[in-house]
N, C-alpha and C positions, 0 to 999 in steps of 0.2 A: 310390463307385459300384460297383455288384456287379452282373453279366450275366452268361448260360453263351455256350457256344463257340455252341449250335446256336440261342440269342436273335440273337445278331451276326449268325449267319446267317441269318435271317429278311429282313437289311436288307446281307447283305452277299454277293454272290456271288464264292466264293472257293476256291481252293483249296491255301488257305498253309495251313504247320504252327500249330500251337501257337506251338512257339518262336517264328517268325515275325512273331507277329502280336502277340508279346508283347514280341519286342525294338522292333516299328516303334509301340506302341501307348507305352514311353518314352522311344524316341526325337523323338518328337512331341509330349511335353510333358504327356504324362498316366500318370504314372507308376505302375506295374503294382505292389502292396503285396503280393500274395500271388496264388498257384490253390492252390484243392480242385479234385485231380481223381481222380473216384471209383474210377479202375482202380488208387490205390496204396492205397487202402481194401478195395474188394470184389473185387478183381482175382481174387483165389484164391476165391472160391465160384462151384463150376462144376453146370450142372442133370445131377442124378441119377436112377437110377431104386431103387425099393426091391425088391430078388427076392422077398423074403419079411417078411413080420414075422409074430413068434411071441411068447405070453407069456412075460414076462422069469419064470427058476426061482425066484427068491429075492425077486418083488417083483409083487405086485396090480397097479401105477398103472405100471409102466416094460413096455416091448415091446424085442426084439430084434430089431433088422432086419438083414439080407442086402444093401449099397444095390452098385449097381454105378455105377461112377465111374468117367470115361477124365479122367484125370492131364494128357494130355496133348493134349485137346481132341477134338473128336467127329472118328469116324473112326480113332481107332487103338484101340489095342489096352484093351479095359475093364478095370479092377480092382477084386474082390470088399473090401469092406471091412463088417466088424462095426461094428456101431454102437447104445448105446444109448441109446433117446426115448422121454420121459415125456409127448411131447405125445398129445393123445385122438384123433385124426386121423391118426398113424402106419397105415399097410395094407400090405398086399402090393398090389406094383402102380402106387403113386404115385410120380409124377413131382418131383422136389422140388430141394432147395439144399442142397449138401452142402462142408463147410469141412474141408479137411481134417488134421492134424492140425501146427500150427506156425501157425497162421492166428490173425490177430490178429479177433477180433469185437468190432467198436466197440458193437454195444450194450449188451455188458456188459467192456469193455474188461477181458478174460482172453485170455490168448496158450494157445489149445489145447495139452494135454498128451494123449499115450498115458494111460487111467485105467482103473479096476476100479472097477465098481459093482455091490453087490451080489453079488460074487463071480467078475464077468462083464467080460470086457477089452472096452473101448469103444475106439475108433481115431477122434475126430473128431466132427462132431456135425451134424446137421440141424436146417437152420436158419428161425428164425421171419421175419417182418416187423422186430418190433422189434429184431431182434437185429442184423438188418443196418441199421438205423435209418430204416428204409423209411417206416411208422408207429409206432401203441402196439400196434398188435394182436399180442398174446401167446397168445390162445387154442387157436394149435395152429401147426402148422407149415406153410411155404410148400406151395401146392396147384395145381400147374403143370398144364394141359393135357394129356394122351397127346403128344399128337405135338409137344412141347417138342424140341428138339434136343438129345439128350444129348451131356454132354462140353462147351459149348456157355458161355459165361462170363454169369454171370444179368444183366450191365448191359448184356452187349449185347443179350440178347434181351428187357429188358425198356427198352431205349433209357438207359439210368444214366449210358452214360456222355457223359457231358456235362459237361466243365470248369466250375468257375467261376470267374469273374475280379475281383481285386479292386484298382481300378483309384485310384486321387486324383485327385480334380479338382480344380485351383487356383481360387482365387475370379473369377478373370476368365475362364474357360471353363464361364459358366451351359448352354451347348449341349454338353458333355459330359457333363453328368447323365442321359441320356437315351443310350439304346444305339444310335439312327440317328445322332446326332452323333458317336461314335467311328467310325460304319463311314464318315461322310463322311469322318472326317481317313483314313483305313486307305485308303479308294480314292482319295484325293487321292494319298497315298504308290505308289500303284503294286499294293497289296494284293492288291487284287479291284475289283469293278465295282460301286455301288452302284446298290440295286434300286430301281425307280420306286415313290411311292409315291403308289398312286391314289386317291384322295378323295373319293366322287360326294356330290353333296349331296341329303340325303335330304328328300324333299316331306313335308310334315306331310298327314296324312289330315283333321284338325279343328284346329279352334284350342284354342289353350291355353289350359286354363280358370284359370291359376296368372300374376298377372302379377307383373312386378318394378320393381321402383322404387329410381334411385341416390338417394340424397340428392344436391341441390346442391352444396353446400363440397366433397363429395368426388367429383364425378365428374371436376372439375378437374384433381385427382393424385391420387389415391387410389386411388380407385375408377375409373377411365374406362370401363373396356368390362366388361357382362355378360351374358353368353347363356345362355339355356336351354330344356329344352320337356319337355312329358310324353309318358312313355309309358307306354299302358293296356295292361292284361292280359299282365304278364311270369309270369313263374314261377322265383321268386330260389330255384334249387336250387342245389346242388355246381357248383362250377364245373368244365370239361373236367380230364381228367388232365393233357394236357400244359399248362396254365396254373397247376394247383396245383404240378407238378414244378418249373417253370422258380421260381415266389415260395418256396417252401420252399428250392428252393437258394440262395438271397440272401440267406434269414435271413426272409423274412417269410409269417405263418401265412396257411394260405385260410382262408377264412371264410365268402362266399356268393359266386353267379357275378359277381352287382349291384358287391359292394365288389370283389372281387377283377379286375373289368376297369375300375376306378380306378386299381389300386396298378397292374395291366400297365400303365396310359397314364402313368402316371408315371413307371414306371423304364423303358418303352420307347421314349415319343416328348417326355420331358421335357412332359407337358400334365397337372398337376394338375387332377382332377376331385372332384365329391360328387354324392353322389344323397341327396335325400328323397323319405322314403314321403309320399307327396302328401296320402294320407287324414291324416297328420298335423299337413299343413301349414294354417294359419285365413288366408285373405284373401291379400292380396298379397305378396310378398317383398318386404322393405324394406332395401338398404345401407343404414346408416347406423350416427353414434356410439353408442354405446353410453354411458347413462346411471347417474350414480354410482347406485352400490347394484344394479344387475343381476347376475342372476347366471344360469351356464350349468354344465347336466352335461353334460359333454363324451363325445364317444368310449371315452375314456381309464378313463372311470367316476370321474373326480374333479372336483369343483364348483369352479369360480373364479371370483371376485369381480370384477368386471371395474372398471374406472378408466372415468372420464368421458373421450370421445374415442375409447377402444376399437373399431376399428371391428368390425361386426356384420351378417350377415343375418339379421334379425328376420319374425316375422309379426303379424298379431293376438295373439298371446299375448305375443311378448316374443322375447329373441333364437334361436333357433333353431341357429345356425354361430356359431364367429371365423372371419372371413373369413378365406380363405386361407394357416389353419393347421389346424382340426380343427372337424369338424361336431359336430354336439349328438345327446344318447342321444332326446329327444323324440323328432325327425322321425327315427331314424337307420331304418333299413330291417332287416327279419327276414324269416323265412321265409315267412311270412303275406304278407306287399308286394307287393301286385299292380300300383299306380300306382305311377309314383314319378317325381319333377321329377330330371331330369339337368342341373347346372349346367357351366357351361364360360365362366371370368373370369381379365380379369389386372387383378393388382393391385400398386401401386406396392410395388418393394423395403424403400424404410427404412420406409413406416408398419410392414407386414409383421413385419418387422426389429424394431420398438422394442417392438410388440406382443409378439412371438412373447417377445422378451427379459424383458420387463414379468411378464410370467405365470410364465416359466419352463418354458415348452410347445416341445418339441423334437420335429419330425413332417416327413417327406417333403415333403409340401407347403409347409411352412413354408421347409424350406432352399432347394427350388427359387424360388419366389416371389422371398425375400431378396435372391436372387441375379440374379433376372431370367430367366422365361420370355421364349419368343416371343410378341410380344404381336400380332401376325400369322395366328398360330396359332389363335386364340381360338374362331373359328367356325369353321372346318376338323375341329378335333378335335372338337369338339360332333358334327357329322357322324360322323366316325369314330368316333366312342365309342357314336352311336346305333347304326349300323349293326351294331358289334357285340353289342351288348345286344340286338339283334333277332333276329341271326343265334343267338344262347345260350341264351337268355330267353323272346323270342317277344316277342309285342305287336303295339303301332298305337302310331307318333308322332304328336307333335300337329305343329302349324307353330312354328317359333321365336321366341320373345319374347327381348327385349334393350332393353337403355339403354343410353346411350353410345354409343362409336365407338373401334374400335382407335388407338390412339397412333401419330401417324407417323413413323417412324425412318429415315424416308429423309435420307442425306446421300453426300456426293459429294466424291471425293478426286482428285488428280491423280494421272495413274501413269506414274514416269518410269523404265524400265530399268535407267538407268546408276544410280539410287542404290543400287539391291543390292548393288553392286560398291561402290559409296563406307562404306557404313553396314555392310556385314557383312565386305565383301572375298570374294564366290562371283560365280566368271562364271560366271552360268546366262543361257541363250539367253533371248532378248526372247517367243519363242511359248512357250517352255517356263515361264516367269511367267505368259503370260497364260491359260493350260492350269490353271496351279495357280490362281489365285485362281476362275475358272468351276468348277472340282472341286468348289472349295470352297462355291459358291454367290452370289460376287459376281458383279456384274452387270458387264460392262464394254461401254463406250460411246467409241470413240475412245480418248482418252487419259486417261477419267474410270472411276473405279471406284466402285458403289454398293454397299454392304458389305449383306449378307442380312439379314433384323431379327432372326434368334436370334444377332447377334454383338455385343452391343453394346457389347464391348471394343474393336473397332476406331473408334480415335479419329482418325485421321492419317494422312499417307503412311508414314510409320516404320510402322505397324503393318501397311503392306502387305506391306512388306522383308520385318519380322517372319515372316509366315505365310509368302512365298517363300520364303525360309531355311530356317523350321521343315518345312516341307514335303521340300525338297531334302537336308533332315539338317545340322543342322552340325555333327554327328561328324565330316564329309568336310571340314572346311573347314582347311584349310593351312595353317600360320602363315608370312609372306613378311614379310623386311625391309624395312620403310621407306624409301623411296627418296631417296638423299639429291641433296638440287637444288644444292648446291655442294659443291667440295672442302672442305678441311680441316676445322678442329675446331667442329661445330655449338653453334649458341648455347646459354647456357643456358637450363635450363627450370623451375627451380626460380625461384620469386619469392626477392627481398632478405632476406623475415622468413620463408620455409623454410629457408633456406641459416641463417639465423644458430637458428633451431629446431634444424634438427640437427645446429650446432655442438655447441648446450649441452649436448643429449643426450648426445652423442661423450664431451665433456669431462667429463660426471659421469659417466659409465660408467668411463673411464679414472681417474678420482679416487677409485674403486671401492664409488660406489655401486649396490646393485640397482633396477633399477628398479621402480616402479609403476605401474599403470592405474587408479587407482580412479575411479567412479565420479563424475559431475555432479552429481548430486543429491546434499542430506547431510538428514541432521535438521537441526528450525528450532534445539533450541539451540546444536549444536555451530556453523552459520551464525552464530549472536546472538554468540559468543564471539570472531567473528572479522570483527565489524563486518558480515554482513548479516543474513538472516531476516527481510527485511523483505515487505510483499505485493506487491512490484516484481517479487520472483525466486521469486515460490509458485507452486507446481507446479498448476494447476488440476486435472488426475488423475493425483495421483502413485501409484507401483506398490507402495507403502506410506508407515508414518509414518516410517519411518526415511529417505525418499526425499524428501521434500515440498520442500524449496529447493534452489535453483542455489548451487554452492560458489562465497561471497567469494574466497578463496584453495584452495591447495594443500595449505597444511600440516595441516589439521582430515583431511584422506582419509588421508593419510601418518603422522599421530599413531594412530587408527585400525587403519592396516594393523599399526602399532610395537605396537600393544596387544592384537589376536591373536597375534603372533608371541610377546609376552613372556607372554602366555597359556599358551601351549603350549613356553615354558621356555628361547628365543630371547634371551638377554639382551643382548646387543651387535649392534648394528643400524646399516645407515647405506642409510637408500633416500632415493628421488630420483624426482620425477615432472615430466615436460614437458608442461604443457597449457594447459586454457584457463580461466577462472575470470572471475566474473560480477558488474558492478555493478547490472546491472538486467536490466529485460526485455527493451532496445531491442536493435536488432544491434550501434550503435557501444557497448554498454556491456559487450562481450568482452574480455577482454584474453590472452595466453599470457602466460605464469608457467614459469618453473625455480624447483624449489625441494628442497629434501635437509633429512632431518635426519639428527642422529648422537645415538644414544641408549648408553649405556656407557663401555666403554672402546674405544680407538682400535686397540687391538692385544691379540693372545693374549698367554695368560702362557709367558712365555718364561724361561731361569737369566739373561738379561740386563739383566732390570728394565724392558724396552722398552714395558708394559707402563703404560699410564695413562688417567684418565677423559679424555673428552673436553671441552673448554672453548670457549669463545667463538671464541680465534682458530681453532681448528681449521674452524669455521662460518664465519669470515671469510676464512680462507683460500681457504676452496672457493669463498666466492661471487666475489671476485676472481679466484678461474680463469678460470669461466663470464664473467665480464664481460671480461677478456680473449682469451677468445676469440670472444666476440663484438666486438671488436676498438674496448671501451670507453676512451678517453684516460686516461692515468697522472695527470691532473693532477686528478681526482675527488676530493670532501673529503666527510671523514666528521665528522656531525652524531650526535648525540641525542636525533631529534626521529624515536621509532619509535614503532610502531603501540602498544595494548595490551595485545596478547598474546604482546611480548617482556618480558624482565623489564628495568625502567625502570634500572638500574645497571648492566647487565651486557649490552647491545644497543647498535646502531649502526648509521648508516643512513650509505648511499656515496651520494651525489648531487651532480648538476651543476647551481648553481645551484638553480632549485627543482623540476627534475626528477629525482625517486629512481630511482637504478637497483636498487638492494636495500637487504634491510633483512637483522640477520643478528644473532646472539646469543643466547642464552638462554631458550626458550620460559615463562611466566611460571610460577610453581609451582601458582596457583591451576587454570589451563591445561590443564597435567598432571596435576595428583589428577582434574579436571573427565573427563581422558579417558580415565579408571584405565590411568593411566602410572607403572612406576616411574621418577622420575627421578635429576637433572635432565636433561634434554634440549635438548641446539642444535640450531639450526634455521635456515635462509635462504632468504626468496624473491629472486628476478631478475628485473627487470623489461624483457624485450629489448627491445619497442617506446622505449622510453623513450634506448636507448641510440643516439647518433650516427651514422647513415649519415656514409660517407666522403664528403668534400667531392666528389671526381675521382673518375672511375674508373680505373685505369689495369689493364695487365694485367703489371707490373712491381713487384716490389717495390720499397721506396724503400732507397736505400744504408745501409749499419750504418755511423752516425756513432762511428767508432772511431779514436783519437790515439795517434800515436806518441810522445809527451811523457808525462813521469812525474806519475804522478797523486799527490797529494799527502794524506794522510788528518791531520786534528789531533781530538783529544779535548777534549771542554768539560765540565764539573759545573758546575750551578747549583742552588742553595738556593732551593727557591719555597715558598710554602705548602701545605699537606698536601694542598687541594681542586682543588690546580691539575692540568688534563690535559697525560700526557705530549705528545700532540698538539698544543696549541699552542705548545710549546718547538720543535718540528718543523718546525710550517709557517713559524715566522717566522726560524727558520735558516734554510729554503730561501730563505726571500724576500730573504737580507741579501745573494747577487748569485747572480744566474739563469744567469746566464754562465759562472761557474766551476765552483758549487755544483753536481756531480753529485746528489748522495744526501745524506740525512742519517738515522741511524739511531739508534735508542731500546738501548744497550746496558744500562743498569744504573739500577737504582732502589733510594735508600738509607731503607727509611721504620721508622718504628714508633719503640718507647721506645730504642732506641740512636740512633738519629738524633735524637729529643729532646732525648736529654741533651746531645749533641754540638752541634747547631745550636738548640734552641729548641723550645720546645713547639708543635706545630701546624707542624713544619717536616721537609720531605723532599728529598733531594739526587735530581735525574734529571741521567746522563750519556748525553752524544748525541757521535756520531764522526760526523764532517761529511767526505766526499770530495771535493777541489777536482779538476777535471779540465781543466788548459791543453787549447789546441787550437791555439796561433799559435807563441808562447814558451814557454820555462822558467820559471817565476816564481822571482822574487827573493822573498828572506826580508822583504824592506823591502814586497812586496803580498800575501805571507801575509799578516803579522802586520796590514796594512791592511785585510783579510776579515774574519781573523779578531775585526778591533775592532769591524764591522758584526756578525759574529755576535753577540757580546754583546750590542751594545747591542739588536739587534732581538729577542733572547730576554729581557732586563730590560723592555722598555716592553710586550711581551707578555702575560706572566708575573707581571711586579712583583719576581722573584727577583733574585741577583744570583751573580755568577762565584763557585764556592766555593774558598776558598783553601786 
């Protein structure tokens, strides 16, 4: 939104700075993106007079002039300055614009030098129109009246200067598109006073010879309200200077008085208008769709094709406008146009919206519409927009024609004081709210607030807080501690499965992996590869194809991030991501996921050797951190029944009964070439949901069951066959008595063609050290050797193996 300082004041009476009005203008929510203001451009061209001009010695087409210039504004002391000008209107005697020399000239953006032309020293230069970027006219030099003010700075005496502001408006303040909607927020804030704005409604002299007709289906939503009326015998010249100054400063050309008090109602009271030349209009105006194969030249001078549904104001010939985005070249209006039908309609945002989108037609009116004028408005501004087409123009109106009826947007909120205080934390006084919200234009009734119809963001009593607040600044608002309503240590506020989330994070950070964020969305193969990409988790408009499904898992984004890094020459990797990953589209099919991999080696190269690739346990180790610290039971058994994107030999899944807490091992090779990985790579997801809430809660830790009795360690070797897992020689150690049996641990594995020859083909020795740990007695050698006979025999009927001798 762009407006100058002296538009605002048209609707604003005020006598704040700049600054002022530009720090209250984002502190309220509409935030200031840039000023042009012309005094750091033209500041230095001040009005001159010329003593003499005489022909230049050494040049037919150049004159020497005499100009006298007071440097330091009218009233002191003047300075003779040489100067030479080619333009044909150079004299003795003229009153003119003189830059002197250091002066930047934006029309031909050259930073003036001292120069010799033609043998002849110049000091600076007199200047044209375009050269200060006034217009195009080049043809000779500015041509000031005698009693100009010499010394005198040319913006102020020709009114220049006049800021301009360039403002954003967020999409829920449709009534800040429009310059009376900022000056309401500005005198709501205390700024200035905003000016009344009087509306008389103007009596048609005849009737309108031009009628309009909504279609049915859309006067419902679409279309609802549309007014309009003719006016005979205007005279569509140049529009005033000060109307072309204020749309030339915004960026937008004058063109005729007709269009150009459209584009003012647009950017000054947010009310999209059109005029047609009436002599071009055939029969009645007709809202309605637009039928395939139609087609319109637009404004724009470009033809489009319109889609069935489109909406349209057509005549007898065919469509004539797109509604409320851009009129048509047929009916448009030229210098010639002495009738002409003035329309004044609101039309619903998303058609607007889908239309304006459909085409590709990007126009004033289009973004106001989208957004939501005042639909309030409708007939108001038909009046003021006649009035001033009368007042410019000239003419005779007719009486007004319309279909429909304005939309009503009446609603009613409750307005309670104390919630400002609750919902923002500002004590502002009970009259000092209800002052703000009347600024603003709400109605208030008792304890009920009816919101204005150009707001139609206000939805709620929050959104009355809302504007109180924003009103009052919450730059001012104070941050106050929390008040605590008991002594000691407040509850917590983290839910069960936060606290155990950012354990795991904790815990692979410290295990020293980096972390990641990658994205929810992946490609459907890399999804397919990891059991989903199915149309349960397709992205209906995803932000690309690399975007389109919801990630199965974690590890396809983390493979991904491993294979930019090893891209760019990162060869040893160990990240880790904590989030959430999807079996379907429903809410309960979310799950959080830990997951890490380790792609390389484990450590730098060092003269120590400490240096080696990374393997399966390294992956198992870590995901048994994370599991306990998420404070999963030790008595977890690990299966081989893992997904298949670990590799099926070298993976392993921890689970309790038949819920998996992770899966962990070797991501498959296929996997990794699939994610141009060099590998091989380990990998492990965690699955916390899955792992055991504590029975009790208690805020005590439980005692460290630790025995002053001598713990007792023996060694076993057994002979099994080559396919047997060290793992089940383990678990059934443990089980030979639960009592005793601290630990049992996997020390040595005897396998390959030396153990062949030794024990047997297809035969492998595993020894395991078993820890007994008393807790009452000593044990006697007579209930070792009693364990130790249950150990055998429970690792033989396991295994099949036997005690090697």
């Amino acid at each position: 939104m762009k407006f100058t300082l002296s538009w605002l004041k048209d609707h604003l009476e005020t006598t704040a700075s700049l600054d002022d009005i530009l720090f209250a203008l984002t502190d309220l929510g509409h935030e200031v993106e840039g000023v042009e203001n012309p005094a750091d451009t033209l500041g230095a061209f001040r009005i001159c007079r010329v003593i003499e001009a005489v022909q230049h010695p050494n040049a037919d087409r150049l004159r020497l002039c005499r100009v006298e210039t007071y440097p330091n504004g009218p009233g002191t002391a003047p300075e003779e300055v040489q100067v030479v000008c080619g333009a044909p209107n150079a004299r003795t005697g003229l009153v003119g614009v003189f830059a002197p020399v250091g002066t930047h000239v934006p029309g031909t953006g050259v930073d003036l030098k001292p120069g010799n032309i033609r043998g002849v020293d110049s000091n600076g230069m007199l200047c044209s129109e375009r050269e200060l970027m006034l217009s195009d006219d080049h043809d000779g030099i500015i041509d000031l009246p005698e009693d100009a003010p010499l010394g005198q700075r040319f913006i102020d005496y020709r009114g220049l200067n006049d800021p301009m502001i360039y403002v954003k408006i967020t999409p829920n303040r449709p009534d800040g598109l429009g310059v009376r909607g900022l000056a309401r927020d500005l005198a709501a804030r205390g700024i200035g006073k905003l000016k009344a704005l009087d509306i008389a409604e103007i009596k048609g002299e005849f009737p309108c010879p031009v009628a309009v007709k909504i279609d049915a289906d859309l006067k419902t939503k679409a279309a609802p309200h549309f007014t309009g009326r003719l006016i005979r015998g205007v005279k569509n010249g140049p529009s005033p200077k000060w109307m072309q100054d204020r749309l030339r400063a915004i960026g937008l050309r004058p063109i005729s008085a007709l269009v150009d008090i459209t584009n003012y109602f647009t950017m000054g009271l947010n009310r999209p208008l059109h005029v047609f030349d009436a002599a071009k209009v055939a029969g009645t105006l007709h809202i309605r769709p637009a039928q395939e194969g139609e087609q319109l030249l637009a404004l724009d001078a470009k033809t489009y094709a319109l889609r069935a549904g489109q909406m349209v104001i057509a005549d007898d010939n065919g469509p004539e406008s797109l509604a409320g985005i851009m009129g048509g070249e047929a009916s448009g209006v030229t210098e010639e146009t002495t009738d002409v039908f003035l329309e004044s309609a609101y039309w619903d945002p998303i058609t607007i919206a889908a239309t304006g989108r459909a085409l590709k037609i990007n126009s004033d009116a289009r973004y106001r519409f989208e957004r939501g004028v005042d639909p309030a408005f409708t007939l108001p501004g038909l009046h003021a927009a006649t009035q001033m087409i009368l007042d410019l123009c000239g003419g005779t109106a007719s009486t007004v024609v319309s279909d429909g009826a304005a939309i009503d947007t009446t609603r009613q909120y409750k307005f309670d004081p104390a919630r400002t205080g609750s919902l923002v934390g500002m004590d502002i006084p009970e009259s000092t709210q209800r002052q703000t919200l009347t600024a603003l234009g709400f109605t208030l009734s008792g304890n009920m607030v009816t919101p204005p119809s150009w707001r139609p963001d206000v939805q709620g009593e929050a959104d009355l807080v809302e504007e109180i607040a924003r009103i009052a600044s919450l730059s001012k608002l104070k941050g106050i501690p929390l008040p605590r309503t008991q002594p000691g240590i407040p509850a917590p506020i983290l839910t069960a499965a936060q606290i155990r989330e950012r354990s795991a994070r904790r815990t692979l950070a410290a295990l020293g992996y980096n972390e990641c964020v990658t994205y929810s969305f992946i490609d459907q193969t890399s999804a397919t590869l990891f059991g989903g990409g199915t149309d349960a988790v397709r992205v209906d408009n995803p932000i690309s194809s690399e975007m389109s499904h919801l990630r199965p898992d974690l590890l396809p984004g983390l493979l991904r991030a491993a294979a930019r890094n090893q891209a760019r020459g990162f060869m040893d990797l160990s990240l880790a991501e904590v989030g959430p990953a999807f079996s379907g589209g429903e809410p309960g099919d979310q799950q959080t996921q830990a997951a890490g991999i380790i792609v390389g080696h484990v450590a730098p190269r060092d003269p120590y050797g400490s240096r080696r690739a990374a393997d399966i346990y390294d992956a198992k180790a870590d995901a048994e951190a994370v599991l306990a610290a998420l404070g999963a039971p030790a008595r977890a058994q690990i299966n081989r029944k893992v997904p298949a994107w670990f590799h099926p030999g070298r993976a392993g899944t921890i689970a309790l009964g038949p819920n998996t807490l992770a899966t962990y091992g070797e991501i498959h090779p296929k996997i990794v070439a699939e994610m141009d990985l060099k590998g091989p790579v380990m990998g492990f997801t965690v699955y916390p949901a899955n792992v055991p809430q504590p029975k009790a809660k208690t805020t005590l830790r439980a005692a460290l069951p630790i025995s002053n009795l001598q713990a007792v360690e023996r060694d076993f070797a057994f002979v099994v066959d080559a396919g047997v897992e060290a793992l089940a020689a383990v678990n059934a150690a443990m089980g030979a008595d639960k009592t005793l049996i601290e630990s049992v641990r996997l020390f040595d594995q005897f396998t390959g063609e030396k153990a062949a020859a030794q024990m047997g083909e297809g035969k492998k020795s595993i020894a395991l050290t078993v820890r007994l740990q008393p807790t009452t007695t000593t044990l006697t050698d007579k209930e070792i050797e009693a364990v130790c006979a249950k150990i055998v025999d429970k690792v033989s009927k396991a295994t099949g193996g036997s005690l090697r001798g």
